[in-house]
Structure formats: structure tokens, C-alpha cells
mmCIF file of the N, C-alpha and C atoms, coordinates in Angstrom:
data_MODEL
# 
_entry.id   MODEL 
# 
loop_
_atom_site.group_PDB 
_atom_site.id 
_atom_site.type_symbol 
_atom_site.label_atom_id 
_atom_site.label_alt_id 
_atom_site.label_comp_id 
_atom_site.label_asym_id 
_atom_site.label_entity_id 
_atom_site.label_seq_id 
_atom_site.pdbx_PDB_ins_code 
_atom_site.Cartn_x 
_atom_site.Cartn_y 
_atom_site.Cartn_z 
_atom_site.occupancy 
_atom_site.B_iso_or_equiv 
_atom_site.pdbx_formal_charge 
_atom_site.auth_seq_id 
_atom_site.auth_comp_id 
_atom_site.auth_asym_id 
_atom_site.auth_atom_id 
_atom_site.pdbx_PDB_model_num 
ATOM 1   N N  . UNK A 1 1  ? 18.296  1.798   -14.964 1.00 0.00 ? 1  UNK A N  1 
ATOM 2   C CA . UNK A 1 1  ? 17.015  2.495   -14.909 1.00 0.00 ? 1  UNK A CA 1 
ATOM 3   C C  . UNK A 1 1  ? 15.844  1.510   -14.974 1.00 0.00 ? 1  UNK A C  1 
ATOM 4   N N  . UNK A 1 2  ? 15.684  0.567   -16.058 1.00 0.00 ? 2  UNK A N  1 
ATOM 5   C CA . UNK A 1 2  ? 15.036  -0.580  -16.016 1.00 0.00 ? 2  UNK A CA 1 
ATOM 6   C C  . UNK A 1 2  ? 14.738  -1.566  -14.862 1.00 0.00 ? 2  UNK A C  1 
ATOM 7   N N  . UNK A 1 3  ? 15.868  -1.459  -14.263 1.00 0.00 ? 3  UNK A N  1 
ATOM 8   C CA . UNK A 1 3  ? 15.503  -2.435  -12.962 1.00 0.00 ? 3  UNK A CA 1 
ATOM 9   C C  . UNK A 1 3  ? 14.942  -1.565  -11.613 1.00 0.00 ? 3  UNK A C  1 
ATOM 10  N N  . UNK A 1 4  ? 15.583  -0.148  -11.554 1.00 0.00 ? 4  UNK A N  1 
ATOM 11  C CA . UNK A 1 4  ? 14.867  0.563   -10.546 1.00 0.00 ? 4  UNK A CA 1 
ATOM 12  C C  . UNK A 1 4  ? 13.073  0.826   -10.848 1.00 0.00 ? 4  UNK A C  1 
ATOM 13  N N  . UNK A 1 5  ? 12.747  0.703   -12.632 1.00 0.00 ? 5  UNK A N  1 
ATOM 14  C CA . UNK A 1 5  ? 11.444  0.955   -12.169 1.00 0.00 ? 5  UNK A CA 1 
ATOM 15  C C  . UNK A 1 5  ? 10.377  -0.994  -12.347 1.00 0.00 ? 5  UNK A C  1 
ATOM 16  N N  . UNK A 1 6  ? 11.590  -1.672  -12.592 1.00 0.00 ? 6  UNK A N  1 
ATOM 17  C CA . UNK A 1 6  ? 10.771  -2.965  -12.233 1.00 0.00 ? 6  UNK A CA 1 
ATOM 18  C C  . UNK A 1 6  ? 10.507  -2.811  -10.909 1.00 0.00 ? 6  UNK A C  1 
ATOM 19  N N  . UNK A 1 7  ? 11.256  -2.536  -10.024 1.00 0.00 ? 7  UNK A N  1 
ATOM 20  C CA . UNK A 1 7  ? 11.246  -3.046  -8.395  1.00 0.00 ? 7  UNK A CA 1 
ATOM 21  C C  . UNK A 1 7  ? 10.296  -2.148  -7.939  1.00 0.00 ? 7  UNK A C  1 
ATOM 22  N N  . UNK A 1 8  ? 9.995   -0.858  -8.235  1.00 0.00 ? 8  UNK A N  1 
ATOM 23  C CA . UNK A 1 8  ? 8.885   0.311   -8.332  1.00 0.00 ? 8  UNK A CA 1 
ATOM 24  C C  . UNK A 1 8  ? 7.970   -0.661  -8.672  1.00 0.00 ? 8  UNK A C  1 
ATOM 25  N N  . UNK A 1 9  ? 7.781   -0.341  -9.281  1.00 0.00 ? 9  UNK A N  1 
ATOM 26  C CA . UNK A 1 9  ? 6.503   -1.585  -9.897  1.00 0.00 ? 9  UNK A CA 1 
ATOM 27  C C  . UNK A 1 9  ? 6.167   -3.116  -8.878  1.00 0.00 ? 9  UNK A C  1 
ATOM 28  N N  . UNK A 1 10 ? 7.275   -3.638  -8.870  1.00 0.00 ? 10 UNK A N  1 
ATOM 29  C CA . UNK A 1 10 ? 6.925   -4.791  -8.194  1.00 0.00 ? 10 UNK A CA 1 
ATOM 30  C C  . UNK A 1 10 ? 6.258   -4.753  -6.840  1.00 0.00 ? 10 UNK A C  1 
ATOM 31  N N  . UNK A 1 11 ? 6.757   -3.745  -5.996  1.00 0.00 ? 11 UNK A N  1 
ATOM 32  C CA . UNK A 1 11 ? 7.027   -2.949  -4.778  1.00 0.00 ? 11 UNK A CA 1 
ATOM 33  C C  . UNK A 1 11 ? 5.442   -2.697  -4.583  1.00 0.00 ? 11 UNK A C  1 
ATOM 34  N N  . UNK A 1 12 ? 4.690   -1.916  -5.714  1.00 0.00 ? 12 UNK A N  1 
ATOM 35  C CA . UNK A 1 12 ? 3.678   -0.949  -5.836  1.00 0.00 ? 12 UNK A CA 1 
ATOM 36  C C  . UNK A 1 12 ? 2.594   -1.894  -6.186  1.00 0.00 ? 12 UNK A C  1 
ATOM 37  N N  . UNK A 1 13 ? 2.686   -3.585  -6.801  1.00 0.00 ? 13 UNK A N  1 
ATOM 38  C CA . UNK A 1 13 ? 1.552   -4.316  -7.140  1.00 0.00 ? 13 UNK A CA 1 
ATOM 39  C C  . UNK A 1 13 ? 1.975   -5.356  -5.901  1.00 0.00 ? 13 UNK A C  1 
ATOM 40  N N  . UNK A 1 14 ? 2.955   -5.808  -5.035  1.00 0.00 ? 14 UNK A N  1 
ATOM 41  C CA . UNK A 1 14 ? 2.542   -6.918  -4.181  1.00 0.00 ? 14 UNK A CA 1 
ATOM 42  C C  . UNK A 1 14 ? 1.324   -6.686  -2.785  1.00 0.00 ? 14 UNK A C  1 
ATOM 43  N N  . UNK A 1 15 ? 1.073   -5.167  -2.837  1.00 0.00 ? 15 UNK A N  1 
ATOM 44  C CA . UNK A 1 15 ? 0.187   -5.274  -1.767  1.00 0.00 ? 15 UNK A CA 1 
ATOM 45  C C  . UNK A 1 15 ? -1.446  -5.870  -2.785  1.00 0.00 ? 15 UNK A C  1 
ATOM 46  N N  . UNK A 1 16 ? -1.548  -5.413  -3.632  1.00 0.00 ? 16 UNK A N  1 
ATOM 47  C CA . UNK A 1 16 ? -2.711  -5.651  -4.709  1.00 0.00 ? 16 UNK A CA 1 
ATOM 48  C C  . UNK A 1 16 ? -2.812  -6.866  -4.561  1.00 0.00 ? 16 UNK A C  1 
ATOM 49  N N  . UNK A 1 17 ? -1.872  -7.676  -5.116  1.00 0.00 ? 17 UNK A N  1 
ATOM 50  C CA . UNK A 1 17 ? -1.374  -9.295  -5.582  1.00 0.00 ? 17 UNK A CA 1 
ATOM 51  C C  . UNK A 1 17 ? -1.984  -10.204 -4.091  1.00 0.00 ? 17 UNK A C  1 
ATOM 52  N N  . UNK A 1 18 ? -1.845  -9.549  -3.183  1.00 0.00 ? 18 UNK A N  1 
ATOM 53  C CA . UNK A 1 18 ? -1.770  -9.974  -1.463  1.00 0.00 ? 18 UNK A CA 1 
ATOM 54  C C  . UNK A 1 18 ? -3.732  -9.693  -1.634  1.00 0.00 ? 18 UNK A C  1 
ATOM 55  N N  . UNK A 1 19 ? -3.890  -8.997  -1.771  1.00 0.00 ? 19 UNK A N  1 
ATOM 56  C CA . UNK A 1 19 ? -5.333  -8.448  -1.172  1.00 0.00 ? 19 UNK A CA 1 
ATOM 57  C C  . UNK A 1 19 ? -6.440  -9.453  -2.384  1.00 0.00 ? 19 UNK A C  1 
ATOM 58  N N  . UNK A 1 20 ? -5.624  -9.409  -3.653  1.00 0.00 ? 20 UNK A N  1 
ATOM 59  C CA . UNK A 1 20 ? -6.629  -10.289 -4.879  1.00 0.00 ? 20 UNK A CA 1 
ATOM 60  C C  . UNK A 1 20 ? -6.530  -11.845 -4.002  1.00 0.00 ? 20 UNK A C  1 
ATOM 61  N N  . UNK A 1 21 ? -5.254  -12.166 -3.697  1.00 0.00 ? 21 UNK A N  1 
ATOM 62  C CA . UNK A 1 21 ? -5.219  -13.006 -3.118  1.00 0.00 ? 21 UNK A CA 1 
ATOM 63  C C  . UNK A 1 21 ? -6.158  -13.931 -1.435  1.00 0.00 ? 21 UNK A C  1 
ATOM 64  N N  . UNK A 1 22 ? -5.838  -12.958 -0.780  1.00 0.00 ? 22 UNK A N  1 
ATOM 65  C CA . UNK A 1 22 ? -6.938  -12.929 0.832   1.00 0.00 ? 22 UNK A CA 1 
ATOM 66  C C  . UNK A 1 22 ? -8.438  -12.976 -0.020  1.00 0.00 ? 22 UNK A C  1 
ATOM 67  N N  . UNK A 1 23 ? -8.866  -11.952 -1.089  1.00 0.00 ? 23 UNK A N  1 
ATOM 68  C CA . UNK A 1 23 ? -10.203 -11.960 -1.303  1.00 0.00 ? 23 UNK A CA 1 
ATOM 69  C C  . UNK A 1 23 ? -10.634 -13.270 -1.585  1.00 0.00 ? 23 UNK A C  1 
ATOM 70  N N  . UNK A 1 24 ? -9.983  -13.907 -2.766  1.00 0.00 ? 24 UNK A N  1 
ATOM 71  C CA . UNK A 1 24 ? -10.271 -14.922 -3.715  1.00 0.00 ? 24 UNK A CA 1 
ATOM 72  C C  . UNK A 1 24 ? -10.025 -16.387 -2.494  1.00 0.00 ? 24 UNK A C  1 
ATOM 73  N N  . UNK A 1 25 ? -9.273  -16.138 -1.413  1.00 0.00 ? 25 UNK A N  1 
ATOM 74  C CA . UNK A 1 25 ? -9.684  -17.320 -0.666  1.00 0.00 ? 25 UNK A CA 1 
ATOM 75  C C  . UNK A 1 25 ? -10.342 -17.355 -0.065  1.00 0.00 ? 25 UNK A C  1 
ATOM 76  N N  . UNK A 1 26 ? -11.442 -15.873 0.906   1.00 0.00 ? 26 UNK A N  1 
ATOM 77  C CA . UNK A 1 26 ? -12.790 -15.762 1.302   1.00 0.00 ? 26 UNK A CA 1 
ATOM 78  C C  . UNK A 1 26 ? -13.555 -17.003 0.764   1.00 0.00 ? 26 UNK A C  1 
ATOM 79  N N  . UNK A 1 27 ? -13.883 -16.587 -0.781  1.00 0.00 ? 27 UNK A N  1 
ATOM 80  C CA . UNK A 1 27 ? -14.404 -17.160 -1.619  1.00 0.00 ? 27 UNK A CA 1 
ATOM 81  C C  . UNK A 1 27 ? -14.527 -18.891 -2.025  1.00 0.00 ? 27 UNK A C  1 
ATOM 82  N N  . UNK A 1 28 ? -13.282 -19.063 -1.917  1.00 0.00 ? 28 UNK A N  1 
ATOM 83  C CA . UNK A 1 28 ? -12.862 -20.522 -2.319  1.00 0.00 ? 28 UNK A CA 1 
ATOM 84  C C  . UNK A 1 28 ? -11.610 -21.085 -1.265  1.00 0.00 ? 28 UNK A C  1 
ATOM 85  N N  . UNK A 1 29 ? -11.800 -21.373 -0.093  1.00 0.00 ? 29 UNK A N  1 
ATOM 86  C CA . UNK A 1 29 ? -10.860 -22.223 0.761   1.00 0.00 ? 29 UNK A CA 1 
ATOM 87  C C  . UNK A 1 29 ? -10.051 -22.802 0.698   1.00 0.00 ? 29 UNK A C  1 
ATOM 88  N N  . UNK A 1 30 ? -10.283 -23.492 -0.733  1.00 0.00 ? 30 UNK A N  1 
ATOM 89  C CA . UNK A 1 30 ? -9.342  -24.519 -0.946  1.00 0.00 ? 30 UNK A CA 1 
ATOM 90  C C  . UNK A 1 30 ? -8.196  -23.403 -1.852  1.00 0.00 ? 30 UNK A C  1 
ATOM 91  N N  . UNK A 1 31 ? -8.415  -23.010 -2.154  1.00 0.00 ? 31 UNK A N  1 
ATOM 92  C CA . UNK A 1 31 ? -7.128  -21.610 -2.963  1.00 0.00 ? 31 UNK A CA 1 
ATOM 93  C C  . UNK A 1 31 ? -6.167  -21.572 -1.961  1.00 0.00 ? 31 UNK A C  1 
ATOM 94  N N  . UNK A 1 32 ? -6.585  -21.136 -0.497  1.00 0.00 ? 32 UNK A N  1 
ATOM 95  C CA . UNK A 1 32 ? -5.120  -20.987 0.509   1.00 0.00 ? 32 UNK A CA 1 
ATOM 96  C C  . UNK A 1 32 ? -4.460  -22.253 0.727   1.00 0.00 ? 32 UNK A C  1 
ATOM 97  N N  . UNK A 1 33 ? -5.197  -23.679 0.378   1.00 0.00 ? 33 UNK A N  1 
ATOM 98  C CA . UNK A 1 33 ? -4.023  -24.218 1.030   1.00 0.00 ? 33 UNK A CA 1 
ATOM 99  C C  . UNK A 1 33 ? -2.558  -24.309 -0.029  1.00 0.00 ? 33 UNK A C  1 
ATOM 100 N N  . UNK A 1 34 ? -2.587  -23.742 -1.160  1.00 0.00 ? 34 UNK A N  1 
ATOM 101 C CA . UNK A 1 34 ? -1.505  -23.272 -2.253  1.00 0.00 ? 34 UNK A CA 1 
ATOM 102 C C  . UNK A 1 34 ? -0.858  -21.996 -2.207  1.00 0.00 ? 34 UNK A C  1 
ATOM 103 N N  . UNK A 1 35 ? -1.101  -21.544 -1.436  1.00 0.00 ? 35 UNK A N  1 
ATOM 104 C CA . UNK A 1 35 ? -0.719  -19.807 -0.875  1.00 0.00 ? 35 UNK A CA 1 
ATOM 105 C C  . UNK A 1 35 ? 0.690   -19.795 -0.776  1.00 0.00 ? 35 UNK A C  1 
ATOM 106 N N  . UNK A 1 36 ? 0.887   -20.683 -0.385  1.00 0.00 ? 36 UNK A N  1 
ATOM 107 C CA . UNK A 1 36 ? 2.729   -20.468 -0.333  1.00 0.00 ? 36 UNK A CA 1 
ATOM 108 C C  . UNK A 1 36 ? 3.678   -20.470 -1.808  1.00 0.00 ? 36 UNK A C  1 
ATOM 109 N N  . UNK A 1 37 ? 2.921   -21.118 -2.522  1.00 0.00 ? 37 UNK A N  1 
ATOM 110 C CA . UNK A 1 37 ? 3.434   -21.851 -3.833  1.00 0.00 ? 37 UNK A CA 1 
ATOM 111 C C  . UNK A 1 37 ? 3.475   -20.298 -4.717  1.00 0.00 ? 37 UNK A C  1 
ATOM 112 N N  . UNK A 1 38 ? 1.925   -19.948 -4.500  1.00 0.00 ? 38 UNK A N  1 
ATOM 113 C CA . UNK A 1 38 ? 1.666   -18.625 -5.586  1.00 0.00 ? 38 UNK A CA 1 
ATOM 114 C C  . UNK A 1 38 ? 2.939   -17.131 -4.746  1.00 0.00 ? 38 UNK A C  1 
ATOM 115 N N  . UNK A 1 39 ? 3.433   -17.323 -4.178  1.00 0.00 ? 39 UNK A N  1 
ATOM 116 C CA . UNK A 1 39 ? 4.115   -16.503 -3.638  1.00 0.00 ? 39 UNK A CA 1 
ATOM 117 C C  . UNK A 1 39 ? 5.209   -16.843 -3.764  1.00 0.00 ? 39 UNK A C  1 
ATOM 118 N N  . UNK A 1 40 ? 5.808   -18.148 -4.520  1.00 0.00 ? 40 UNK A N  1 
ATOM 119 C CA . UNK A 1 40 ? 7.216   -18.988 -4.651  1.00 0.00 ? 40 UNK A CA 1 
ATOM 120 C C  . UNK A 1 40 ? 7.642   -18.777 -3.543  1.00 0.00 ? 40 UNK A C  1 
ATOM 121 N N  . UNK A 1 41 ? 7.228   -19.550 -1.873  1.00 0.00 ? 41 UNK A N  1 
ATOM 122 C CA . UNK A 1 41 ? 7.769   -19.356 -0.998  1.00 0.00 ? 41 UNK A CA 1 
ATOM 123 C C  . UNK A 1 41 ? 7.969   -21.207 -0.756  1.00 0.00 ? 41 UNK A C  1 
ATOM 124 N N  . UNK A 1 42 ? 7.505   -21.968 -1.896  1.00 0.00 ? 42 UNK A N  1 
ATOM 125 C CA . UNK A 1 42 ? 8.008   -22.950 -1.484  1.00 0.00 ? 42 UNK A CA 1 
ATOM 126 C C  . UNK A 1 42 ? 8.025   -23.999 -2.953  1.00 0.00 ? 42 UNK A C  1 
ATOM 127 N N  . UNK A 1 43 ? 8.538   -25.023 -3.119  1.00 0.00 ? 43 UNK A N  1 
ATOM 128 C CA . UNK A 1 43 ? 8.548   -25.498 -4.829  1.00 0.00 ? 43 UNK A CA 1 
ATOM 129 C C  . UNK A 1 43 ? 7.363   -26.139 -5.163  1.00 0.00 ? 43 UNK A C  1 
ATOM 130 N N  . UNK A 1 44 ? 6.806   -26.054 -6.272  1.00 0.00 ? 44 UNK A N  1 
ATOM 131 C CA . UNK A 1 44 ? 5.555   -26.619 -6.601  1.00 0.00 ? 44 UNK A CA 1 
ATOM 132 C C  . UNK A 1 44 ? 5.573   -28.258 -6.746  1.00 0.00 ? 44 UNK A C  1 
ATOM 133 N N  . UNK A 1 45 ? 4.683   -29.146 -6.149  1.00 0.00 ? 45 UNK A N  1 
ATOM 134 C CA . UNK A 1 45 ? 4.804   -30.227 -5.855  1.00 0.00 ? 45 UNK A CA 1 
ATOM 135 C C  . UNK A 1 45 ? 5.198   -30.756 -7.615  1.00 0.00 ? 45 UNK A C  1 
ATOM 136 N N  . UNK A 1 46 ? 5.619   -32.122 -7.462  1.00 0.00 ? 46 UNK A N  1 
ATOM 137 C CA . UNK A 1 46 ? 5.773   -32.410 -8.976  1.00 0.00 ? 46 UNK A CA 1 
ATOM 138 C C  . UNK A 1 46 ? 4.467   -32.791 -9.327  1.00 0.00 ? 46 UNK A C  1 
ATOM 139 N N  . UNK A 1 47 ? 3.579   -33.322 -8.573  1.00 0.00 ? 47 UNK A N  1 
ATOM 140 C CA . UNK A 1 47 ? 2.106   -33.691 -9.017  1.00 0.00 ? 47 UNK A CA 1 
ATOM 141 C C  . UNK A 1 47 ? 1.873   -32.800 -10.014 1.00 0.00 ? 47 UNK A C  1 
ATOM 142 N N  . UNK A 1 48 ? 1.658   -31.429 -9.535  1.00 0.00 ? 48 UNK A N  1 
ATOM 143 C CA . UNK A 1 48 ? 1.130   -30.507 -10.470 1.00 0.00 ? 48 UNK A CA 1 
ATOM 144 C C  . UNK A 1 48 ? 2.052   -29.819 -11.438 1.00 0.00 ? 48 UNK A C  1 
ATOM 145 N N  . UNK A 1 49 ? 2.606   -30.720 -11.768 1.00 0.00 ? 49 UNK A N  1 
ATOM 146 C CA . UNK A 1 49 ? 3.815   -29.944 -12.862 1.00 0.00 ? 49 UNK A CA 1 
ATOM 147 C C  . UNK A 1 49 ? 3.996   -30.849 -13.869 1.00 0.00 ? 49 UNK A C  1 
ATOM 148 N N  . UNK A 1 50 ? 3.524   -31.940 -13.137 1.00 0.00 ? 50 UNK A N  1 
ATOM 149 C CA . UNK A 1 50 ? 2.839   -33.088 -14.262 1.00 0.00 ? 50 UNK A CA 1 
ATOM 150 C C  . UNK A 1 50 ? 1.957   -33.085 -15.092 1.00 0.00 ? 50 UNK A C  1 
ATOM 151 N N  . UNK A 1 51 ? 0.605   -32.208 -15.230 1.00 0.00 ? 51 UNK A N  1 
ATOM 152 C CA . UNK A 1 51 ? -0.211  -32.109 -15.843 1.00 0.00 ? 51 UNK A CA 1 
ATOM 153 C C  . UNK A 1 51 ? 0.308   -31.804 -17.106 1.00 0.00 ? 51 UNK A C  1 
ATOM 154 N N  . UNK A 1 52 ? 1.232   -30.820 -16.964 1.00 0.00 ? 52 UNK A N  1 
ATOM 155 C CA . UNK A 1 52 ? 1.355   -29.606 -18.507 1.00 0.00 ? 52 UNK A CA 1 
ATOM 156 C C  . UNK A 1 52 ? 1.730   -30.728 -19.414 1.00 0.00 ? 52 UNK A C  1 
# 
């Protein structure tokens, strides 16, 4: 039951997640060229995993 209403959920906020997303790079350009990363469609460079 738990996992049918995660995926409900997940299902029901990625168009949101998509649209906060398109807005906020209107705004700031440099935000899309990381677009792939915030979507884990690709691994985050180690540069920035270095900071923490």
C-alpha cells in the first residue's frame, strides 16, 4: 500500500518538479546547464561532491 501511494505521489509532483524547474531557468541560465544531474539522469561530477 505504501509503495502504491509513493508512486501516486511521485507520479502527481514530477510534472510540478519539471515546471519549478523550466521556471527557475527562465530566470537563471546557468541552472539548466545541471538539468540532467537534478533529474539523476546522469552522475554528479566529483568536483561538486567535493565541497561537502
Amino acid at each position: 500500500m505504501i509503495k502504491v501511494l509513493y508512486s501516486t505521489a511521485l507520479l502527481l509532483l514530477t510534472p510540478v518538479l519539471l515546471l519549478y524547474f523550466l521556471l527557475r531557468s527562465r530566470k537563471d541560465p546557468a541552472y539548466r546547464k545541471r538539468f540532467s544531474e537534478r533529474l539523476a539522469l546522469q552522475p554528479v561530477p566529483t568536483q561538486a561532491v567535493g565541497g561537502m
